[in-house]
DOVOSE-660892 format. One line per 3 residues: number of its first residue (from 0); for each residue x, y negated, z negated of C-alpha. Coordinates in Angstrom, 3 decimals, decimal comma, always signed. Layout:
BEGIN
NUM	X Y Z ~ ...
This chain:
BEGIN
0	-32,160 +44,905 +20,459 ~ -28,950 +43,928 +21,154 ~ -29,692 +41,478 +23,194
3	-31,336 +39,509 +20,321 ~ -28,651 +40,573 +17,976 ~ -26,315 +38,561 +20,406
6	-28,472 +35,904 +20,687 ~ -28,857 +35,141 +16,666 ~ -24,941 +35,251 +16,613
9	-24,650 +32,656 +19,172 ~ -26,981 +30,868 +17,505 ~ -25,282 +31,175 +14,032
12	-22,012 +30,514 +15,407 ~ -23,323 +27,174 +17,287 ~ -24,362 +26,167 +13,968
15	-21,840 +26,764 +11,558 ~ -19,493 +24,633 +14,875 ~ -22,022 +22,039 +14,783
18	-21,834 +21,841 +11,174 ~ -18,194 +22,050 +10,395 ~ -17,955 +19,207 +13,398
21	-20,318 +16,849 +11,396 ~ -18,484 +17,902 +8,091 ~ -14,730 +16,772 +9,921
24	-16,602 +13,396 +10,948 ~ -17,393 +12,545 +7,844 ~ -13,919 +13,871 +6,227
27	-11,500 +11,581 +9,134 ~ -14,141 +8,369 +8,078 ~ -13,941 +8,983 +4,331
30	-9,929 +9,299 +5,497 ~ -9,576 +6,525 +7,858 ~ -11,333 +4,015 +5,757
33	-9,374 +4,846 +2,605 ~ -6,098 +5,123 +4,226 ~ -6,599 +1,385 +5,800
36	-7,178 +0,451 +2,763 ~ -3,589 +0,969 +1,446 ~ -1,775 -0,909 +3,925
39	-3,978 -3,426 +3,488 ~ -3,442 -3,549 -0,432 ~ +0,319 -3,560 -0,084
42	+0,217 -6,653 +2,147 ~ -2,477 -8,537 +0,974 ~ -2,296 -7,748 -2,997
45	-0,781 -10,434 -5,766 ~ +3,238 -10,865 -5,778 ~ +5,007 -11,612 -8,298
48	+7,703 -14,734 -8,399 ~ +10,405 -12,818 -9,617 ~ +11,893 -9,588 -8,347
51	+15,035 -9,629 -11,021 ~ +14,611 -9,127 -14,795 ~ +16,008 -12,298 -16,919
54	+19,627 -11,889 -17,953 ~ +21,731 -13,840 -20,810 ~ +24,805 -13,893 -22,421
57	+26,492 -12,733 -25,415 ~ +29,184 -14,283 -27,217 ~ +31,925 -11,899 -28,831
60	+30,933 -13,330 -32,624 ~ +27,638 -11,819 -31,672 ~ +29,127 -8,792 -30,720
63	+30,498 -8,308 -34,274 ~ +26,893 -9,027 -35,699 ~ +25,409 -6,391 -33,440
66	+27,642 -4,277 -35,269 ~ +27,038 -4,301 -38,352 ~ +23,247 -4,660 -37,731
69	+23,505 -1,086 -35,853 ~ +25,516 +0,285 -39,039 ~ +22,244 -1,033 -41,588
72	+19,553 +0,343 -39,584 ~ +21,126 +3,380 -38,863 ~ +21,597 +3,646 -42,932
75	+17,806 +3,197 -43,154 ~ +16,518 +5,791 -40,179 ~ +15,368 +9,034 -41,504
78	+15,622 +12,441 -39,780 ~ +12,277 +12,257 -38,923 ~ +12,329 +8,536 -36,444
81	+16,282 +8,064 -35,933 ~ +17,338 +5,493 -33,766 ~ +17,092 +6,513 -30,290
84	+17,567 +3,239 -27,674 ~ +19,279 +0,410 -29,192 ~ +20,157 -2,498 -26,516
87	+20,307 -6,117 -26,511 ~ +17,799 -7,556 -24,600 ~ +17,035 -11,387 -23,264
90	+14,041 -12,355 -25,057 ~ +11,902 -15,935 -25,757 ~ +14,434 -16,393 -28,629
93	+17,266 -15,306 -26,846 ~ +19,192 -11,775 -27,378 ~ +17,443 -9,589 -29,727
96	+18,406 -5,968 -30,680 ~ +15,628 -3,807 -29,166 ~ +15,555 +0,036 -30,756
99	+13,101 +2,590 -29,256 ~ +12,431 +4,997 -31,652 ~ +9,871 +7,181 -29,521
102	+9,643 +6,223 -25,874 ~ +5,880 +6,217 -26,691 ~ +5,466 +3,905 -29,374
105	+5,966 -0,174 -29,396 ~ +9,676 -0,975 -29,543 ~ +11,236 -2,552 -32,751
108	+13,225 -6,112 -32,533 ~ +15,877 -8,043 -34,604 ~ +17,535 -11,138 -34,719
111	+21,192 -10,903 -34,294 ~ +22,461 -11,743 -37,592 ~ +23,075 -10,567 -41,154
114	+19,288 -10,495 -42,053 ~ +18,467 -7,122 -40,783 ~ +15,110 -7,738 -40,915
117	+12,141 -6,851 -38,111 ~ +10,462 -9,297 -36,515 ~ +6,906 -7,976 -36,748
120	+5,215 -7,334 -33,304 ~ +7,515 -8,393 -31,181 ~ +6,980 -6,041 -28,667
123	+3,832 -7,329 -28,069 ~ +5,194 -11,008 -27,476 ~ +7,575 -9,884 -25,166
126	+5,464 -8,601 -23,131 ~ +3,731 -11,809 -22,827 ~ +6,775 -13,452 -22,307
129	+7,312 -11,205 -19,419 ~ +4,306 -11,546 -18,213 ~ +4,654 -15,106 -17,958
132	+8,007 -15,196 -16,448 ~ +7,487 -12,678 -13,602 ~ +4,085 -14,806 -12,392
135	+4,832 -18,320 -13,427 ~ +1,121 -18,121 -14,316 ~ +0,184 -20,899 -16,798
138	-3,449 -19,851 -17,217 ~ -4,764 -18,631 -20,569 ~ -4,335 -14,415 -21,626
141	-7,134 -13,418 -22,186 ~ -6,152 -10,040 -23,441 ~ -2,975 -8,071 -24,198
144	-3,189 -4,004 -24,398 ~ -0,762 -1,391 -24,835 ~ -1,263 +1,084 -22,730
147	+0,386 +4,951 -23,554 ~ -1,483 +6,634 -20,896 ~ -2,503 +6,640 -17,454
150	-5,946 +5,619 -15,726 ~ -7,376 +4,638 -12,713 ~ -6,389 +0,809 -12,966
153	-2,805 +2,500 -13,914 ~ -2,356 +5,141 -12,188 ~ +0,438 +7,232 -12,544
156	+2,258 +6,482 -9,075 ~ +3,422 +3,740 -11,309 ~ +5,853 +6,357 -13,912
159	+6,645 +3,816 -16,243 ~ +5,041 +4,099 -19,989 ~ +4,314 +2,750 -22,236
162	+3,171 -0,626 -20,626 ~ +1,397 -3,782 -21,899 ~ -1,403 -4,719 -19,961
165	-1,463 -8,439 -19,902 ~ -4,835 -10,018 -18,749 ~ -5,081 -14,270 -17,408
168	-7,880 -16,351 -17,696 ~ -8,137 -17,335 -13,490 ~ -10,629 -16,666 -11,097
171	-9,657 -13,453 -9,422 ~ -8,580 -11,839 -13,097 ~ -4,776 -11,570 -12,549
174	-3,652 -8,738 -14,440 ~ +0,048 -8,086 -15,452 ~ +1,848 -4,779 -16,549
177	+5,166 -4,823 -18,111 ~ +7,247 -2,635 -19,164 ~ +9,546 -3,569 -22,357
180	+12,474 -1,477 -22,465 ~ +13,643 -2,198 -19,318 ~ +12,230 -5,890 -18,891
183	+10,566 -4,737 -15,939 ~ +7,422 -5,163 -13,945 ~ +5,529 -2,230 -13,961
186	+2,331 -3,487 -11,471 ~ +0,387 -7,083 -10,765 ~ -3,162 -6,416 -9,910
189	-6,090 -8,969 -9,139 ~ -9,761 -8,117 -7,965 ~ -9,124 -7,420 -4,475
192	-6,195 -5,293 -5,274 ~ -8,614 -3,332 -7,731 ~ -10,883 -2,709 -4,703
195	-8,758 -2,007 -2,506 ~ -7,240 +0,792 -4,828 ~ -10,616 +1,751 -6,171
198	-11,410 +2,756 -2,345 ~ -8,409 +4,153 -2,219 ~ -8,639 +6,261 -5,040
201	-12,459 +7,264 -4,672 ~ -12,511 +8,187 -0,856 ~ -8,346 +9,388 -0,567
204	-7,209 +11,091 -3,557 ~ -10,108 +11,571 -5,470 ~ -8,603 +10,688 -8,331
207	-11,599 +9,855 -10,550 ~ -11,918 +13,624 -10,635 ~ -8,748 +14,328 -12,367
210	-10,739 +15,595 -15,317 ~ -12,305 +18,669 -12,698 ~ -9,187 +19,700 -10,907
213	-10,561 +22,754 -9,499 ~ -13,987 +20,490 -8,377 ~ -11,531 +18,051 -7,139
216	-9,224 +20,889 -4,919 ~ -12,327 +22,478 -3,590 ~ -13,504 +18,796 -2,384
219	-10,475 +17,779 -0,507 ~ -9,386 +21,100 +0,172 ~ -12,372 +21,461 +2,566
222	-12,437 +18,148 +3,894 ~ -8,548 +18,636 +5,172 ~ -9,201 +21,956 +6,301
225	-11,844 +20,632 +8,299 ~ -9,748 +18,378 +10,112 ~ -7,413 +21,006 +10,449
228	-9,314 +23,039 +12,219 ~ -11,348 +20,919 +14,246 ~ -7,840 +18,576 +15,660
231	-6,601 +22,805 +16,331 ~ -9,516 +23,622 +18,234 ~ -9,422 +20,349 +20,230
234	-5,531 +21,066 +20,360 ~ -6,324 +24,617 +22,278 ~ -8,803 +22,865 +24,697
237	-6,344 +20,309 +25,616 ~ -4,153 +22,987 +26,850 ~ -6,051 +25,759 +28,389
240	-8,995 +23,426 +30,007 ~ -7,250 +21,256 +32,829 ~ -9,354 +18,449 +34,197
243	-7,748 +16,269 +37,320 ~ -10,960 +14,073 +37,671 ~ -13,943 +12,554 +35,321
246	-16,958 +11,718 +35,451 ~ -16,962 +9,110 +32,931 ~ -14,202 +6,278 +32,206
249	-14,777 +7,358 +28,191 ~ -13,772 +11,182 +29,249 ~ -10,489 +10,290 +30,275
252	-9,883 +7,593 +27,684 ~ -10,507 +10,527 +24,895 ~ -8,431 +13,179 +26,870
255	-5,855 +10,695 +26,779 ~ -6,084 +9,342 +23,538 ~ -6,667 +12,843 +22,206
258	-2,670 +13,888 +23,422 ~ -1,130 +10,841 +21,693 ~ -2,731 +11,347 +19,159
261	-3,110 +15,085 +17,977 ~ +0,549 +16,195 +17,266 ~ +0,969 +13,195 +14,419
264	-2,626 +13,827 +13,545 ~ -1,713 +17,453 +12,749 ~ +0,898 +16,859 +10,783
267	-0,325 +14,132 +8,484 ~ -3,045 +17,111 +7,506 ~ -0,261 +19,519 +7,071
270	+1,604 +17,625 +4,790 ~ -1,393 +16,405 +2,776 ~ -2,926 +19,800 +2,570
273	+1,286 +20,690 +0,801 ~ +1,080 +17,769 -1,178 ~ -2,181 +18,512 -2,644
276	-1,555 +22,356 -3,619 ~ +2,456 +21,866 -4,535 ~ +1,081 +19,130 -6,894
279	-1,659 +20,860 -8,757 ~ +0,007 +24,885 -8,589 ~ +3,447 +24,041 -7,999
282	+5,909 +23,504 -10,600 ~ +5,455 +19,924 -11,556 ~ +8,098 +17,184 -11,929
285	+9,778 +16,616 -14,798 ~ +9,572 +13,140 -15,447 ~ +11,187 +10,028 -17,975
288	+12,801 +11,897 -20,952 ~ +14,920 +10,529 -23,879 ~ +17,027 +13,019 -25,128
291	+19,630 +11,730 -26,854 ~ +19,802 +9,719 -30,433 ~ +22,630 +8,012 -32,074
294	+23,873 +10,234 -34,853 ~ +24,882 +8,237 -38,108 ~ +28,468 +9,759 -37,516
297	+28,768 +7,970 -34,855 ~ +27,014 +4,679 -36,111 ~ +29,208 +4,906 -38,990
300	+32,808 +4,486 -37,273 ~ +32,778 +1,265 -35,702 ~ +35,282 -1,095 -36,064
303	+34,266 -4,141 -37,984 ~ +36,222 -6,623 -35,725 ~ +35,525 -5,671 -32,105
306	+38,112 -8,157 -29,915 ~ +35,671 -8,364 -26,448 ~ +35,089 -11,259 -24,428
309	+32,091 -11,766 -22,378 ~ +31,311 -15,009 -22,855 ~ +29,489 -16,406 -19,729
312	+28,829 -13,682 -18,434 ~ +25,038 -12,761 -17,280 ~ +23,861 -9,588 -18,749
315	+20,829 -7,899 -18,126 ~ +21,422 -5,955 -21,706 ~ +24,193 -3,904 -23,711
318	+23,222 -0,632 -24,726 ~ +24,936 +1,310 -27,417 ~ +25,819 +4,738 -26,549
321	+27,090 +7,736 -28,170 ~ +30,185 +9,769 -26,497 ~ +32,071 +12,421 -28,413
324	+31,601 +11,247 -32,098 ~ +32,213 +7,384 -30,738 ~ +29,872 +4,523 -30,245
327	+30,037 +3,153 -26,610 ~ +28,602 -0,832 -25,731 ~ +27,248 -0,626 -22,241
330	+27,129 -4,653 -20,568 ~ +24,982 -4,542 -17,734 ~ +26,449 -7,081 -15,151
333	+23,280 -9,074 -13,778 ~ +23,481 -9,232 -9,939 ~ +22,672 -12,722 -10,128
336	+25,261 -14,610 -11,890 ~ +25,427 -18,432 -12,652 ~ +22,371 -19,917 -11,393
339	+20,969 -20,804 -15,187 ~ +22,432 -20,229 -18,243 ~ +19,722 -18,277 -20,152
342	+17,857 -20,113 -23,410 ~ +14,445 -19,654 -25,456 ~ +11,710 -20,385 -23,416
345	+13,791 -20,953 -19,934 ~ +12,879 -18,681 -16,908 ~ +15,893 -17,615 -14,689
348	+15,264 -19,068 -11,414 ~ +16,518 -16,164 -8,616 ~ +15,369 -18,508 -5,993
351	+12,147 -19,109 -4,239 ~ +11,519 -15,811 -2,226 ~ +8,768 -15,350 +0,053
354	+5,998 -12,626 -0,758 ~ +6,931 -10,355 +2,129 ~ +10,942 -10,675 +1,086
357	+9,594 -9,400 -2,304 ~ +7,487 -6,807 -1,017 ~ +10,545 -5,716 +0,899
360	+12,815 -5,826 -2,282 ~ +10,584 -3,604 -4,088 ~ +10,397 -0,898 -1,764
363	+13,861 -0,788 -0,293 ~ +14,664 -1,421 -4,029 ~ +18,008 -3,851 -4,967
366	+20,018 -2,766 -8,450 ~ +19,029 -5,222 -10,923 ~ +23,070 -5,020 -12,104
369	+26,491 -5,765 -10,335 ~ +28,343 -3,318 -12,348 ~ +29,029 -2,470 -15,629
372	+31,627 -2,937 -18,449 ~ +32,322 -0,332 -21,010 ~ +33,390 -1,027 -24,386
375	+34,339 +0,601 -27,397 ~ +33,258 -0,205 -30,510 ~ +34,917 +2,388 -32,846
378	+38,487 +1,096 -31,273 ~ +36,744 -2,536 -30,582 ~ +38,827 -2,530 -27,440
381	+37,732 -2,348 -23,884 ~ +38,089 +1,349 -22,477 ~ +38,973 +3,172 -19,599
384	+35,560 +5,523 -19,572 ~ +33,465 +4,628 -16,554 ~ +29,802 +5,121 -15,580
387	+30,743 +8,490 -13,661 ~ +32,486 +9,829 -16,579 ~ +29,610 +9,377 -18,718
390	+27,017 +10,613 -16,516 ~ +28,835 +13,681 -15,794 ~ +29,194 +14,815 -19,526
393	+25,242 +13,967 -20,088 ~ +24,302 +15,905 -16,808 ~ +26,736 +19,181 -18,093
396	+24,643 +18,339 -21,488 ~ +21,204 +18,672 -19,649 ~ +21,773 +21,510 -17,354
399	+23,879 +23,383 -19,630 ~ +26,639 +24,110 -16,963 ~ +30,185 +23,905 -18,101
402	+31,898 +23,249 -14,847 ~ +31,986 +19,792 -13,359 ~ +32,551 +20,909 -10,143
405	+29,029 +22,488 -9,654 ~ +28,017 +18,772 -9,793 ~ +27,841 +16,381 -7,074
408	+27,397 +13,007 -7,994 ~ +25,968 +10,097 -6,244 ~ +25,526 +6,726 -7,345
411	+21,756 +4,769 -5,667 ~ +21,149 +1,568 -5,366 ~ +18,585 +1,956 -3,062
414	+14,909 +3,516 -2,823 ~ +14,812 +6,195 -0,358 ~ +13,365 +9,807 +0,747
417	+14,780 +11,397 -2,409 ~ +13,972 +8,817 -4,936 ~ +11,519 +6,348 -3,908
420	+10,314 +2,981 -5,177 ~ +7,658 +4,459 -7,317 ~ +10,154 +4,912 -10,104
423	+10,803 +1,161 -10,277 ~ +14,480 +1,985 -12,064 ~ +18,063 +0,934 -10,093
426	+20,991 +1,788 -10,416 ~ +20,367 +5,572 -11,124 ~ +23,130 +8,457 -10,584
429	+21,958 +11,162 -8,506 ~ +23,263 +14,761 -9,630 ~ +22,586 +17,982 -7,362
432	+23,645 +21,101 -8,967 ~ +25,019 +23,688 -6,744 ~ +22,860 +26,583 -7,264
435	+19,597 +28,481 -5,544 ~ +17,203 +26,205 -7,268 ~ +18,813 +23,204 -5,870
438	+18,445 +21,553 -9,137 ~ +18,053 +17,392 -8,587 ~ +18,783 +15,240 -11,869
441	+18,603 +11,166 -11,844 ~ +19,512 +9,591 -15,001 ~ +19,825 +5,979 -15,390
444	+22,890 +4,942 -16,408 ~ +21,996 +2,085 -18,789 ~ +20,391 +3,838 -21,235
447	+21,394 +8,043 -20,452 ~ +17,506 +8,658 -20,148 ~ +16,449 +10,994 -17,625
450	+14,565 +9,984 -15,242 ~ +13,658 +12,591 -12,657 ~ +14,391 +16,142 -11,590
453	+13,613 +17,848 -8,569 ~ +14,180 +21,617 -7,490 ~ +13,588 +22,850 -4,273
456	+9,929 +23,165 -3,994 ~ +9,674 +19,315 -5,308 ~ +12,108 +18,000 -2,918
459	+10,641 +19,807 +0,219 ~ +7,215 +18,795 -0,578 ~ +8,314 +14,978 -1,161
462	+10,333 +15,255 +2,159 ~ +7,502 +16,583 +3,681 ~ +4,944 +13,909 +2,470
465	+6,912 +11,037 +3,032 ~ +8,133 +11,706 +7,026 ~ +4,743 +13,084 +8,060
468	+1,911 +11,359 +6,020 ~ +3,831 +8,234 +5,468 ~ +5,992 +7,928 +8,648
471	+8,916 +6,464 +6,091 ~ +11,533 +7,822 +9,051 ~ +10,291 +4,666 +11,247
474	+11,086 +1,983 +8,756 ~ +14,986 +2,048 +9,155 ~ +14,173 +2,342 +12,827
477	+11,379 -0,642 +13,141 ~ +10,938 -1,746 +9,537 ~ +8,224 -1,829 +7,028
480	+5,929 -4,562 +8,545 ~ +6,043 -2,721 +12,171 ~ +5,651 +0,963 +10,586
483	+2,512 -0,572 +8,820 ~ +0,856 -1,878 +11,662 ~ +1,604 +0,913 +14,003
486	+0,019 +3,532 +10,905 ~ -3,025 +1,065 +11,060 ~ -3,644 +1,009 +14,830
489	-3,309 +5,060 +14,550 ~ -5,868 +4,819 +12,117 ~ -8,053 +2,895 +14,373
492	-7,147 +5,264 +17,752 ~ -8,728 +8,356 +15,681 ~ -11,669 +6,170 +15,307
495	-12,101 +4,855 +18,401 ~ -11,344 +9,003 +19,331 ~ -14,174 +10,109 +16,854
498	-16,986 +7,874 +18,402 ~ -15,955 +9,043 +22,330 ~ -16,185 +12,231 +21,055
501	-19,339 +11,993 +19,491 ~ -20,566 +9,751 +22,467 ~ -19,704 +12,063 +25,131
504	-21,277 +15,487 +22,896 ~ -24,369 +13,019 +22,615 ~ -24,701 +13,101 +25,895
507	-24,694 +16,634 +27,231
């Protein structure tokens, strides 16, 4: 009797080993051919031409227009849609007056002069215009789209919305999406890219299930754990079973293979196994928020005859900002300066980069501005408040502290661990809040809108994530191209481990 009862357990137990073996096979290919897949994408996918935003200039005369066209429209806003974003902005027709009213909806536009009057859709052709001057691409649009939500074409890696999907007329459907309020590219897709990330999405992150979360935990959930268990198990054997001498070339090639390769291996489960909990149960991110609005209080004392001078000088955009019951111009220095003297229909030339220096540029991330020069329109003078100064009173605003010193600021220019290229925005000012939470804001200085913030659990799993899934450590140590190719030939080591293993089980 127990005998038998002995036997059926073996047996039950050699089964459910053989099973959850065959079920981590299929898991680490589903994994390996997904994850090859992003490389891949990154390298190989459609660049664009530009990496800087177009800049222009503003004469003082125009200053004194932009003015009085801030005092009429904020006459005409209502309670109910005041004005929340006003900036100049280069456009096809030169500097227009941009206003976002809701970060949501298509941005309003008008000519700087005494007319005061919208030019209807606008937001639409300047997207286009965009669209055209970040790809040089002279084929036909087929289609333009707003887009106020993410999908699986535009995913939400990307953060910025709303976006206009712009759509050519060329063989391998070269698809554009910019971003209007900050003249940026938001993502350049083609076909293959849309494979490639299709894969990617389908066999990685199982994204297409968004709408079945709990379907979608159980699935990768299982697969991971899998993994996990089976590169443990193997882990144990490599330690306690000691082998001097093989039988087979392939057995030592796997035992070999199978100690470079576990330790990394077990991490990159780890960290995806915390990365796919913290982001469904954990407390989520908060992401792009406009808080602010110009008050008509502060709309309504400006000075009439501002005295600035910035003629010649290449602007990304001024934004008007509110501080203390005054009305603040912010000029965005572009980093570029000089090269071409911005006019309707002219593209500013930034020079003629390669497509890996512009892959490189987006990820290690350049600010699109040299600096920045404060004015002050209720005084029309220059004035001595700085970035820093500004920041700090909007970050005591958000938090609700009333002691600067429980701030640290920290001015980026640069992608990195804590805020990575995904958020597409530089400069930003970093502001860590001493307290238990370890509260992390980033607020771009341009236009006060917050951008990100981070406690604790965020910034551990993000941490986490990008050292051992993405290996980001390497790339200040070997660089992006060399941290690429050494993730892909680790891809293709657990593969070439997977079918010893399997070829050496076959044969007992």
């Amino acid at each position: 009797m127990l005998n038998g009862v002995k036997a059926q357990t073996i047996r039950i137990s050699r089964n459910l080993h053989i099973s959850l073996a065959w079920l981590a096979i299929v898991a680490l290919s589903l994994f390996i051919i997904s994850a090859l897949t992003h490389p891949i994408m990154v390298w190989t996918g459609p660049q664009s031409s530009k990496h800087f935003p177009p800049s222009t200039t503003i004469s003082n005369q125009n200053i004194a227009t932009i003015v009085k066209l801030t005092q009429h429209l904020s006459q005409q806003s209502s309670n109910k849609q005041p004005l929340g974003i006003g900036k100049i902005v280069p456009t096809e027709l030169g500097p227009l007056l941009q206003i976002t009213r809701n970060n949501l909806q298509p941005r309003d536009y008008y000519p700087i002069d005494a007319t005061a009057e919208k030019i209807t859709d606008f937001d639409y052709r300047q997207a286009v215009w965009l669209a055209q001057y970040y790809t040089g691409q002279t084929a036909d649009i087929t289609a333009v789209t707003f887009i106020d939500t993410f999908s699986m074409q535009y995913p939400s890696v990307n953060r910025l919305l709303p976006v206009y999907k712009v759509e050519y007329d060329t063989a391998d459907h070269l698809t554009v999406f910019v971003h209007t309020e900050t003249n940026a590219l938001a993502a350049i897709n083609n076909d293959w890219k849309n494979a490639l990330q299709t894969t990617f999405q389908l066999l990685h992150t199982w994204s297409w299930l968004n709408d079945y979360p709990i379907l979608r935990i159980t699935i990768v959930a299982t697969l991971l754990i899998s993994l996990l268990t089976v590169s443990l198990g193997g882990s144990v054997m490599l330690l306690l079973i000691k082998r001097r001498q093989f039988k087979q070339r392939s057995q030592s090639i796997h035992r070999k293979l199978a100690w470079i390769l576990a330790l990394p291996f077990i991490g990159l489960i780890i960290s995806a196994l915390y990365h796919l909990l913290q982001s469904e149960y954990g407390e989520a991110r908060i992401g792009m928020h406009l808080v602010d609005t110009m008050p008509p209080a502060t709309l309504a004392n400006i000075n009439p005859a501002p005295q600035f001078d910035l003629d010649e000088v290449m602007l990304n955009s001024l934004t008007l900002i509110p501080h203390q019951g005054n009305l603040l111009l912010r000029a965005s220095v572009a980093n570029q300066q000089g090269s071409v003297t911005f006019a309707p229909h002219q593209h500013h030339n930034n020079d003629a980069d390669t497509d890996n220096s512009i892959r490189n540029q987006r990820f290690a991330g350049k600010a699109v501005e040299r600096n920045a020069i404060i004015l002050d329109l209720t005084k029309g003078t220059h004035t001595a408040i700085n970035d820093e100064q500004l920041i700090t009173e909007k970050a005591m605003s958000y938090i609700g502290v009333s002691n600067a010193d429980d701030l640290e600021l920290k001015l980026l220019t640069h992608f990195g661990p804590s805020y990575d290229f995904r958020n597409k925005r530089l400069p930003v000012w970093q502001i860590t809040v001493n307290n238990a939470n370890g509260d992390r804001f980033f607020i771009d200085p341009a236009t006060g809108m917050l951008i990100e913030h981070m406690q604790n659990p965020q910034r551990y799993e993000q941490l986490s994530f990008s050292m051992m899934h993405k290996w980001n450590f390497l790339i200040p140590l070997i660089g992006r191209e060399a941290k690429d190719g050494l993730v892909i030939a680790f891809l293709l080591s657990l593969a070439a481990l997977a079918y010893l293993g399997i070829k050496l089980k076959t044969k007992r």
